[in-house]
Gaussian input, Z-matrix of N, CA and C with variables (Angstrom, degrees):
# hf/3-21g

backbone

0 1
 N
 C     1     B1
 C     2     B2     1     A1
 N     3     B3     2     A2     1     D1
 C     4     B4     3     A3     2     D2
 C     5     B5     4     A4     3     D3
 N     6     B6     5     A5     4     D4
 C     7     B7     6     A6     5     D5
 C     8     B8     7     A7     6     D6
 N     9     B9     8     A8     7     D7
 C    10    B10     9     A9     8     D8
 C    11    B11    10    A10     9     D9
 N    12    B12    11    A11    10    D10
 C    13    B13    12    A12    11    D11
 C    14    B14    13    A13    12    D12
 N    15    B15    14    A14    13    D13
 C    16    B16    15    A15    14    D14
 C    17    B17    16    A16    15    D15
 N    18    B18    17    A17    16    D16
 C    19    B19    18    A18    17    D17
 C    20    B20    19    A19    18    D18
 N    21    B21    20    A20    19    D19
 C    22    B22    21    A21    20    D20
 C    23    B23    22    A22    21    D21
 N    24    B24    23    A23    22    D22
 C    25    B25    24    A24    23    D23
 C    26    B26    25    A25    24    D24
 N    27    B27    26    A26    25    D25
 C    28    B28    27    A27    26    D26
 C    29    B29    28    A28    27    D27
 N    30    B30    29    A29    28    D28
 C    31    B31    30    A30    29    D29
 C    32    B32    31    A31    30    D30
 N    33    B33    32    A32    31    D31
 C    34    B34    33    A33    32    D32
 C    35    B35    34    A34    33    D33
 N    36    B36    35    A35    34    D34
 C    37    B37    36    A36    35    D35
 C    38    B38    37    A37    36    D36
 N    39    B39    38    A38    37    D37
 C    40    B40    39    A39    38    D38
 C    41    B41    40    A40    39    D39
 N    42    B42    41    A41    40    D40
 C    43    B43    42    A42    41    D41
 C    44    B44    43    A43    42    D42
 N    45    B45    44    A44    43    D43
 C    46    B46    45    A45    44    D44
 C    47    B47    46    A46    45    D45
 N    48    B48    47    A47    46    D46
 C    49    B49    48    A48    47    D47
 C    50    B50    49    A49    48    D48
 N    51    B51    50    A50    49    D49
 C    52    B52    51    A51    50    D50
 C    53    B53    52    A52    51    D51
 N    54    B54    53    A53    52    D52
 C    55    B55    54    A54    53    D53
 C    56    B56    55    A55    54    D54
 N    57    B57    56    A56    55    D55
 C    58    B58    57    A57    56    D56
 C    59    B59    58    A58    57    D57
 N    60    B60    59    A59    58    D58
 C    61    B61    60    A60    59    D59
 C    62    B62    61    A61    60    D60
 N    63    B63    62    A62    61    D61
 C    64    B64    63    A63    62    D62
 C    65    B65    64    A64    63    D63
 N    66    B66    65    A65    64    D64
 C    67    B67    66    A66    65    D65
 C    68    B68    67    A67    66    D66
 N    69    B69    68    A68    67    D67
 C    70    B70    69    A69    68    D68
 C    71    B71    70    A70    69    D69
 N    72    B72    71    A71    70    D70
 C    73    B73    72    A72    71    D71
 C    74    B74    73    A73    72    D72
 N    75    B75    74    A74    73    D73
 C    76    B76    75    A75    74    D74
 C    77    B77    76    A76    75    D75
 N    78    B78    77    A77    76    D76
 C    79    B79    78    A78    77    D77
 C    80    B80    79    A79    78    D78
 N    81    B81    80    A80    79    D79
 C    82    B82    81    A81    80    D80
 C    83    B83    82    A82    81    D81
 N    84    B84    83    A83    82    D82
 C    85    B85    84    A84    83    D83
 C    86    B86    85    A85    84    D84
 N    87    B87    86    A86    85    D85
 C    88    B88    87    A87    86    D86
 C    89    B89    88    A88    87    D87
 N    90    B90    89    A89    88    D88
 C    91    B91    90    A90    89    D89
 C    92    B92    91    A91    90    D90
 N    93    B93    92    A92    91    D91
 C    94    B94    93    A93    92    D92
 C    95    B95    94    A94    93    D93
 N    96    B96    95    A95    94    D94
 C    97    B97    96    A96    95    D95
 C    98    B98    97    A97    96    D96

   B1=1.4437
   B2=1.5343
   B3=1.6981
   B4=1.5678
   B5=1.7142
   B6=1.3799
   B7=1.4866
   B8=1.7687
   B9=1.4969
   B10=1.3812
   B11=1.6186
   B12=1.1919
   B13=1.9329
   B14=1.3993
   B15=1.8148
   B16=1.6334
   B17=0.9061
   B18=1.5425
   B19=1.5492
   B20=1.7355
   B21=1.4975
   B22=1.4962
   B23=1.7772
   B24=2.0070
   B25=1.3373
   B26=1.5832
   B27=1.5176
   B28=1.5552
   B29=1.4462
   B30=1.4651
   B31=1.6070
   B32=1.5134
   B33=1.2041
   B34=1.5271
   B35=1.4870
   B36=1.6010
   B37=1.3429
   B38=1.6185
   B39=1.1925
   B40=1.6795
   B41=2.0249
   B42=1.4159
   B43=1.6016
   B44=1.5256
   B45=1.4189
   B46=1.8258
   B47=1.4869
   B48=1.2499
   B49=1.7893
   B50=1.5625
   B51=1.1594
   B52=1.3326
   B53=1.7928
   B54=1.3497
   B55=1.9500
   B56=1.9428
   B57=1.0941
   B58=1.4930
   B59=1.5989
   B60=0.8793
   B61=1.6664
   B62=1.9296
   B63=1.4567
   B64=1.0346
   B65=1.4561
   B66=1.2123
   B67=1.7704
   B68=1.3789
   B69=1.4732
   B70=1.7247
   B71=1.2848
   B72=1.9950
   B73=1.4096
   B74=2.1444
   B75=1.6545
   B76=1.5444
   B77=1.7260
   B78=1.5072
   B79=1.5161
   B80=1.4857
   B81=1.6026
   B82=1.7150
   B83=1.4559
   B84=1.2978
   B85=1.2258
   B86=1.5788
   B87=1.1486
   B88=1.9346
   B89=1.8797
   B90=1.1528
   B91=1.2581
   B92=1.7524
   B93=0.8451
   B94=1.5009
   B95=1.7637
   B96=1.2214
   B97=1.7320
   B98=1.3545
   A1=110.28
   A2=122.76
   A3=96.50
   A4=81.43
   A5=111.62
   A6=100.53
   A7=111.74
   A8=110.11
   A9=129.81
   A10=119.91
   A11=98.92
   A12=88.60
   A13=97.26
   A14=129.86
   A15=102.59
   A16=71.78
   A17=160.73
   A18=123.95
   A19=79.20
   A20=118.20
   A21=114.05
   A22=106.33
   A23=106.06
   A24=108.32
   A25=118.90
   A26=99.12
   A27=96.70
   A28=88.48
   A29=90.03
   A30=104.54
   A31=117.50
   A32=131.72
   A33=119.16
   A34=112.50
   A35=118.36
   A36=121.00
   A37=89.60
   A38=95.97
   A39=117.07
   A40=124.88
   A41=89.99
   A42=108.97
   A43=101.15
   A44=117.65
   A45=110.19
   A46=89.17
   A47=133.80
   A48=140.87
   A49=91.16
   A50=96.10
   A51=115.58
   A52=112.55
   A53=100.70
   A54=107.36
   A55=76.55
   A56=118.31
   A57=131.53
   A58=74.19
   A59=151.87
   A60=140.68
   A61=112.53
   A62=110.87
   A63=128.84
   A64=124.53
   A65=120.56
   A66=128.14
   A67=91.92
   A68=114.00
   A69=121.35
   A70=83.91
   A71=83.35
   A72=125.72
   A73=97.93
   A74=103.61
   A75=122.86
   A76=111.97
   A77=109.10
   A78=120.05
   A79=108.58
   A80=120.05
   A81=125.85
   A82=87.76
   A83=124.00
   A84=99.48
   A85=124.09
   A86=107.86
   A87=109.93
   A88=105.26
   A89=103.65
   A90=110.20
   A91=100.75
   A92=129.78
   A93=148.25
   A94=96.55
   A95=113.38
   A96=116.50
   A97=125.60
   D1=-20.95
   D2=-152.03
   D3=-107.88
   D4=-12.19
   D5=-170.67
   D6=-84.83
   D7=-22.27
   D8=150.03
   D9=-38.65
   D10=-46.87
   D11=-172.37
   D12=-105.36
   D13=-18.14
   D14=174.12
   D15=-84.66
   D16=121.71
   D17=106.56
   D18=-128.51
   D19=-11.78
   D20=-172.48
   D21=-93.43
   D22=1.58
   D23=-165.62
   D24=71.21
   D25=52.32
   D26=168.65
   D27=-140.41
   D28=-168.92
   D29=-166.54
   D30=-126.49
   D31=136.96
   D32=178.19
   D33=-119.80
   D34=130.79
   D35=-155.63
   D36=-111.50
   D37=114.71
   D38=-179.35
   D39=-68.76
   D40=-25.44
   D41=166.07
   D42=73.92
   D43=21.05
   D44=-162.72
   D45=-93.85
   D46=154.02
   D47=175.77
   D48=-136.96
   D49=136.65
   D50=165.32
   D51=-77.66
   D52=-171.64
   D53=-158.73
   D54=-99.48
   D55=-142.02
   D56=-164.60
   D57=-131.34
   D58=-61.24
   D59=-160.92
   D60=-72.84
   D61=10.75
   D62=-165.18
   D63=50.32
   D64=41.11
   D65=-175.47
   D66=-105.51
   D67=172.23
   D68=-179.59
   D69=-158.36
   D70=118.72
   D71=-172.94
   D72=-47.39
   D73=142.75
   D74=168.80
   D75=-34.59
   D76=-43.60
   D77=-165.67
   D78=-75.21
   D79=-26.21
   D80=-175.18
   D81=-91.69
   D82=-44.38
   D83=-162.91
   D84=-82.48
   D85=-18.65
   D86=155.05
   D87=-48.68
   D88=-44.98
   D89=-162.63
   D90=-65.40
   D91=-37.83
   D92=-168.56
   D93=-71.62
   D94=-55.63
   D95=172.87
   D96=-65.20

């Protein structure tokens, strides 16, 4: 999917936010793999 829409020059917004200490919470990042 993500190599599908950059390869057409778009963008895909992943919705992941980091903590305030800049870490990304255990639960997004399964999600990310």
């Amino acid at each position: 999917m993500l190599v599908d829409i950059v390869s057409r020059g778009g963008n895909l917004l992943l919705n992941i936010g980091p903590r305030s200490d800049g870490t990304i919470p255990e639960i997004m990042k399964k999600s990310l793999e």
